[in-house]
Wavefront OBJ file of the C-alpha trace (Angstrom):
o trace
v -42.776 -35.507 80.354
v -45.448 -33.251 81.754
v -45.661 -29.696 83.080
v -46.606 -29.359 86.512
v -46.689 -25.999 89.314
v -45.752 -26.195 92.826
v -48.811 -25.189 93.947
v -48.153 -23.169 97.165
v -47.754 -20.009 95.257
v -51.598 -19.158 95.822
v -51.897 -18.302 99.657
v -55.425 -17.659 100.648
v -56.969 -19.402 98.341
v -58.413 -22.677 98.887
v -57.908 -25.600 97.396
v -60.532 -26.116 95.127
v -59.881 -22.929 93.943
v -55.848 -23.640 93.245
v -56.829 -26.729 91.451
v -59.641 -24.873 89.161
v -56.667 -22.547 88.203
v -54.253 -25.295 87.160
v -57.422 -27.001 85.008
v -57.510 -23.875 83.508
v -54.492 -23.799 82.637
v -54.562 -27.345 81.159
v -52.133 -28.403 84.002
v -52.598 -32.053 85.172
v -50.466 -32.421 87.956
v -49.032 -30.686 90.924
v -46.488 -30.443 93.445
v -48.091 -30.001 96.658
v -45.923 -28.611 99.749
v -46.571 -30.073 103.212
v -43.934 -28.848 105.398
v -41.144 -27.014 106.276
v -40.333 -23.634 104.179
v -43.214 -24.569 101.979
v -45.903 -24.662 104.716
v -48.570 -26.748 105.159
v -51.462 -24.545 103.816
v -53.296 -26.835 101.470
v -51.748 -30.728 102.815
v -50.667 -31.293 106.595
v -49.774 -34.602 107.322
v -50.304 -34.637 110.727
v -54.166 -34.258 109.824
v -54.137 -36.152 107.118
v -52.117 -39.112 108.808
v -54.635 -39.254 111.417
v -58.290 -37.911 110.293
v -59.603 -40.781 107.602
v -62.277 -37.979 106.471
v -60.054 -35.449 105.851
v -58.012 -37.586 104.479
v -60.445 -38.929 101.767
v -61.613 -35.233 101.525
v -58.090 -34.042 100.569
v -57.880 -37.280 97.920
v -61.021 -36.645 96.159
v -60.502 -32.900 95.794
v -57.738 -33.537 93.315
v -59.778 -37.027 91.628
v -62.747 -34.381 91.048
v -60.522 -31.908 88.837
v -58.270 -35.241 87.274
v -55.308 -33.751 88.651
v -52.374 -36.242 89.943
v -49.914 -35.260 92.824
v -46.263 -35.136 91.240
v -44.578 -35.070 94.633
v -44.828 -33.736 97.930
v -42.617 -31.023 98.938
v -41.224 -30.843 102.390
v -37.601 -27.990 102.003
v -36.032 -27.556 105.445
v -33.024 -27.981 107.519
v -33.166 -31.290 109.595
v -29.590 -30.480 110.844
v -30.278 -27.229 111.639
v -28.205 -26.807 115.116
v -30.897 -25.613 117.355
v -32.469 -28.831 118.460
v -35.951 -27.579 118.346
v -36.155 -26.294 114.622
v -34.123 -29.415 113.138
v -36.899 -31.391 115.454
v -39.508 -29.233 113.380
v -38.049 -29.789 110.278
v -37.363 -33.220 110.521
v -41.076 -34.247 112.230
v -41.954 -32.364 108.992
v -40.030 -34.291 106.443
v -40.884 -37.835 108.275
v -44.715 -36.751 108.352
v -44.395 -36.070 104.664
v -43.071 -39.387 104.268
v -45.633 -41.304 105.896
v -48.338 -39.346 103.677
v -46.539 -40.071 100.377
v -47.202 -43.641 101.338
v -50.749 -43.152 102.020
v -51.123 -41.237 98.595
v -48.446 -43.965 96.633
v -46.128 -40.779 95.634
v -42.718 -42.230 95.730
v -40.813 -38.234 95.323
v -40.276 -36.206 98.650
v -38.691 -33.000 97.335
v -36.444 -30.996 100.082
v -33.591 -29.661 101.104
v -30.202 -31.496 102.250
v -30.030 -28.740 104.851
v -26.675 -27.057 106.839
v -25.566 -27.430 110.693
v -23.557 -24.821 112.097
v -19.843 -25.255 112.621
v -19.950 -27.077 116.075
v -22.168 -28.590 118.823
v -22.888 -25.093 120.684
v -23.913 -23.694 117.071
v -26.309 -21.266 117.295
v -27.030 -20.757 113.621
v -26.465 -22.934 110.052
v -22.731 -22.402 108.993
v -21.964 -22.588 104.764
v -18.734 -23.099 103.800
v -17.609 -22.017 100.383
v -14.341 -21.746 100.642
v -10.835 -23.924 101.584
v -9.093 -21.031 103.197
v -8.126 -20.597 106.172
v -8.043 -24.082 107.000
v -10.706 -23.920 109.591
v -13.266 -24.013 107.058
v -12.177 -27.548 105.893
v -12.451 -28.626 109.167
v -16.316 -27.474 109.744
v -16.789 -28.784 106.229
v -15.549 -32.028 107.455
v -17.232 -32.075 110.618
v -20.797 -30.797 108.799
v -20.631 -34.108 106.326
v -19.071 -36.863 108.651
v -20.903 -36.468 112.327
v -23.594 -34.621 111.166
v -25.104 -34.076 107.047
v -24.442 -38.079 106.329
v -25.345 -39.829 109.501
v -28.784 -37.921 109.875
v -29.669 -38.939 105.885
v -28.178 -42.135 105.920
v -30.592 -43.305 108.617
v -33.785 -41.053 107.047
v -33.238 -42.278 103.461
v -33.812 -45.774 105.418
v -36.639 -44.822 107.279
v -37.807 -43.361 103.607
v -37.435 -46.642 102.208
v -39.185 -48.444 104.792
v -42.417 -46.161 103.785
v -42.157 -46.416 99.905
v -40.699 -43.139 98.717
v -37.891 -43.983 96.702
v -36.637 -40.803 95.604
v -35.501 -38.117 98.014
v -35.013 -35.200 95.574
v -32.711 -32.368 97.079
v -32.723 -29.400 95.431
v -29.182 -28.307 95.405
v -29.883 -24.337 96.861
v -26.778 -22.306 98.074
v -26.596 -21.895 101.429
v -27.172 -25.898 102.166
v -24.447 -28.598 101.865
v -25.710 -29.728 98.723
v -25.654 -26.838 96.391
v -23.827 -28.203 93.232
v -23.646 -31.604 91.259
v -20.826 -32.490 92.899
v -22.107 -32.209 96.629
v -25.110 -34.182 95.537
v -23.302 -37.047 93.797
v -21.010 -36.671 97.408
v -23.866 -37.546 99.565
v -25.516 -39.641 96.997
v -22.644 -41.881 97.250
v -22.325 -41.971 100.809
v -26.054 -42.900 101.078
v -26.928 -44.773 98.402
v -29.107 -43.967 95.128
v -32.679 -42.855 96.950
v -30.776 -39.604 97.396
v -31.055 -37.479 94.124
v -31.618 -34.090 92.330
v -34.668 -31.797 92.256
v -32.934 -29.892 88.994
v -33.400 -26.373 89.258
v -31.514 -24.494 87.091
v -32.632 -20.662 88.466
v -29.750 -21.681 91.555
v -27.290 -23.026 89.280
v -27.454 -20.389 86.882
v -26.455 -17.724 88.927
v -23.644 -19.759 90.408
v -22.464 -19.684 86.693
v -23.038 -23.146 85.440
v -24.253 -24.147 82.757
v -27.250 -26.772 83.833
v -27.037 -28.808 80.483
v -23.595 -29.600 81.722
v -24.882 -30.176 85.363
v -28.091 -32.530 83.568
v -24.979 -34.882 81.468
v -23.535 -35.077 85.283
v -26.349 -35.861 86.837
v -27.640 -38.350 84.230
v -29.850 -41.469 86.248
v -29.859 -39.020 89.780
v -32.522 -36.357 88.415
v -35.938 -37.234 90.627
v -37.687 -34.019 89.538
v -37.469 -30.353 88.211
v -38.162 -27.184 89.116
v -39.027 -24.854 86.228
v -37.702 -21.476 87.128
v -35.416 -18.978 85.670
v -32.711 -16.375 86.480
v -31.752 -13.434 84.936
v -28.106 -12.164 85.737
v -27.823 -8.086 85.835
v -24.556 -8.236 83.944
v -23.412 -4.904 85.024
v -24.254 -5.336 88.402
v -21.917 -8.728 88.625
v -19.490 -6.806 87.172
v -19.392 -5.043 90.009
v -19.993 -6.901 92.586
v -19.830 -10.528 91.318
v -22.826 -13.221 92.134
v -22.674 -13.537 95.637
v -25.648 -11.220 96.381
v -27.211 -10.768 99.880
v -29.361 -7.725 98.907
v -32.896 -8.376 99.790
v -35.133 -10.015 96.407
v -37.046 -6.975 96.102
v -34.159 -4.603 95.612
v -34.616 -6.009 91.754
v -32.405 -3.012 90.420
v -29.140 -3.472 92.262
v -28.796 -7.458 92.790
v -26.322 -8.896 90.644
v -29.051 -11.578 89.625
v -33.156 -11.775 90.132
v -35.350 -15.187 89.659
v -37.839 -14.395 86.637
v -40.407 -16.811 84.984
v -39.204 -18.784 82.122
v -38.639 -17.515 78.971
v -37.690 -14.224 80.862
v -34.399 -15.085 81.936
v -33.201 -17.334 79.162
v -34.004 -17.438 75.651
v -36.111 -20.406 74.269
v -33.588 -21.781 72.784
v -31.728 -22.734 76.309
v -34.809 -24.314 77.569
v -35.052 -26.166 74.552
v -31.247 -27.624 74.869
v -32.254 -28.149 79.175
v -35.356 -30.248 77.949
v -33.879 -32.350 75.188
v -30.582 -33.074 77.702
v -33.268 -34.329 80.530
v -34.338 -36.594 77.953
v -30.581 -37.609 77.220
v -30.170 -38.155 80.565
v -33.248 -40.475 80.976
v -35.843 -38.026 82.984
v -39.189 -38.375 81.817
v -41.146 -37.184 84.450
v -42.465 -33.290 85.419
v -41.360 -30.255 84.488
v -42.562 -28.590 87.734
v -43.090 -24.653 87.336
v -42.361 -22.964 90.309
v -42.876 -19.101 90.193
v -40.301 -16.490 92.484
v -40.632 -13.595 89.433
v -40.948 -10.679 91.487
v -41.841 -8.207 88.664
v -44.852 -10.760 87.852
v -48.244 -11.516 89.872
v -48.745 -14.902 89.987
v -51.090 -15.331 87.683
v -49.339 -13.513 84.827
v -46.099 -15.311 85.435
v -47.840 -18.930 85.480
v -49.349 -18.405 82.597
v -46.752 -17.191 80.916
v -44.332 -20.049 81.903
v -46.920 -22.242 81.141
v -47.394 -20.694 77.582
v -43.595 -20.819 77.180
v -42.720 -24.343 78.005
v -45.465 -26.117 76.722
v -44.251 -26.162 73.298
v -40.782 -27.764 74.537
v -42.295 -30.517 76.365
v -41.526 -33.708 73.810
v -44.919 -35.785 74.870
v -44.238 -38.751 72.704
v -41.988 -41.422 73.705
v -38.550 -41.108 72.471
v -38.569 -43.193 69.413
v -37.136 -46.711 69.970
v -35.219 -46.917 66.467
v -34.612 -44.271 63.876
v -36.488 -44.665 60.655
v -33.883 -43.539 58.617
v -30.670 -44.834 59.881
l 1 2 3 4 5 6 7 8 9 10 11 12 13 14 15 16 17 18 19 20 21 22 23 24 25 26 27 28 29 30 31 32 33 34 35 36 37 38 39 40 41 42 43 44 45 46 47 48 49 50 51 52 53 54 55 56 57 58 59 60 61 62 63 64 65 66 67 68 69 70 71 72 73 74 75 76 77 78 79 80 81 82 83 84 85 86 87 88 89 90 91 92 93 94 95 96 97 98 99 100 101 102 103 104 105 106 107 108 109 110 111 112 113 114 115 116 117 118 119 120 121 122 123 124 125 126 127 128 129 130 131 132 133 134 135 136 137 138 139 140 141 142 143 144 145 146 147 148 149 150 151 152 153 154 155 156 157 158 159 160 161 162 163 164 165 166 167 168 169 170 171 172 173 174 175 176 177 178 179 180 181 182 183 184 185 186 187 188 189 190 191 192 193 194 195 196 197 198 199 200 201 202 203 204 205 206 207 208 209 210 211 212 213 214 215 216 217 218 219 220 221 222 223 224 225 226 227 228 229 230 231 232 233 234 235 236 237 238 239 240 241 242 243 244 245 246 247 248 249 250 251 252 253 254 255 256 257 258 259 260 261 262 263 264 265 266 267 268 269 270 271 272 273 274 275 276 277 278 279 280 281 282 283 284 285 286 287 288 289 290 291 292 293 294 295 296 297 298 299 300 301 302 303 304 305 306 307 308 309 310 311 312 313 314 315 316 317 318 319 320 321 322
């Protein structure tokens, strides 16, 4: 297992000048975004795809430093119900596809996204609850003419290109937000479709994610290191379902912090060892949201935190002493 840092979290800077940071930092590899809610700042396929010198530019800038490319990272809602931003999305995700080809990454990390509740949908419709019976019957219609034909015919067209492992990250406000709505679509799609684990959006949902890791055990594809710290007062009050804006840190019921920060080391330490349980062996990828941090200070710290957990050995084949 190896850390890693989705590397979008430095805007402005070139580069060269991300990649010195994470060599710095002793980091080897990176999560690079290239479309949709990530942006396209540092890798745009449609360049890329097309210009061989760019290209070979864009290559060679991460051979000079010895850093690998984890995954490529294209969030977004391909099902959103205006045409023209699923189209966006989508073109997006595809494009990121046909780079992770180019570059032999077999991980596309997004989002499984949300239509709204109907053809004339304006806007992306999440259901979270049974009652009144009308939202069964958008759930319904969101998964069965929508959520599972679009993915059942991309995961294909994913296939086709190399990338076997489509990693959702299971995010409230998509269809796939819990274990059990990934192992839904997973199911209907067939096994390319799987988790990017991020525990900072299950925590504050109030599960625990070493229980979500045992369910998910063979469907993690990657992992997002990032924390969450839950205001217990404030969800006292006024429960986890917060819509105040991130930067109102003193009245949300919860707030993302680096690791370490909202979780004590010994929680990490049970997620890591359970991700080895459950088979996963491949990045811990740090992604930083701390808003009471600057980048730098929260990297490094997350860095200096988890470094120590990552197991780096094989796990043993037999036990000496048994």
């Amino acid at each position: 297992m190896k850390l890693s840092v989705l590397a979008n979290l430095y805007h402005g800077k070139t580069l060269p000048e991300v990649l010195d940071k994470m060599a710095e930092l002793g980091i080897d590899t990176v999560e690079i975004g290239a479309g949709g809610y990530p942006g396209k700042e540092y890798c745009d396929p449609a360049v890329l795809l097309t210009d061989k010198t760019e290209f070979y530019r864009f290559r060679e800038t991460f051979n000079t430093y010895g850093i690998n490319i984890a995954a490529l990272s294209a969030h977004g809602n391909p099902v959103h119900p205006d045409a023209d931003t699923a189209k966006k999305f989508d073109s997006d995700f595809r494009n990121t596809v046909l780079l992770a080809e180019k570059l032999e990454i077999d991980t596309v990390v997004g989002f499984s996204g949300c239509p709204g509740d109907s053809e004339g949908s304006k806007y992306p419709n999440w259901v979270t609850c049974p009652w009144p019976d009308d939202f069964l019957k958008i759930l319904d219609w969101q998964w069965n003419e929508k959520l599972i034909p679009y993915w059942t015919e991309t995961a294909a067209f994913a296939k086709e290109h190399g990338v076997k492992h489509i990693a959702f990250e299971m995010h409230p406000g998509f269809c796939v937000y819990n274990p059990e709505s990934l192992l839904k679509l997973r199911a209907a799609v067939g096994d390319v479709i799987g988790a990017n684990f991020d525990p900072s959006h299950l925590i504050w949902q109030g599960m625990d994610p070493v229980a979500a890791i045992r369910e998910l055990k063979g469907a993690i594809y990657h992992f997002h290191a990032k924390d969450t710290k839950i205001d217990k007062y404030n969800t006292a009050k006024n429960g986890v379902l917060d819509t105040k804006h991130y930067k109102d840190e003193e009245h949300r019921s919860w707030i993302f912090r680096t690791c370490g920060f909202g979780n004590s080391e010994a929680y990490w330490r049970d997620m890591v060892s359970a991700l080895r349980l459950s088979g996963y062996d491949r990045v811990l990828s740090i992604e930083h949201e701390d808003s009471l941090m600057s980048v730098d200070e929260g990297l490094k710290k997350a860095v200096d935190f988890l470094r120590p957990l990552v197991m780096n050995d094989p796990k043993p084949g037999s036990m000496g002493w048994a």
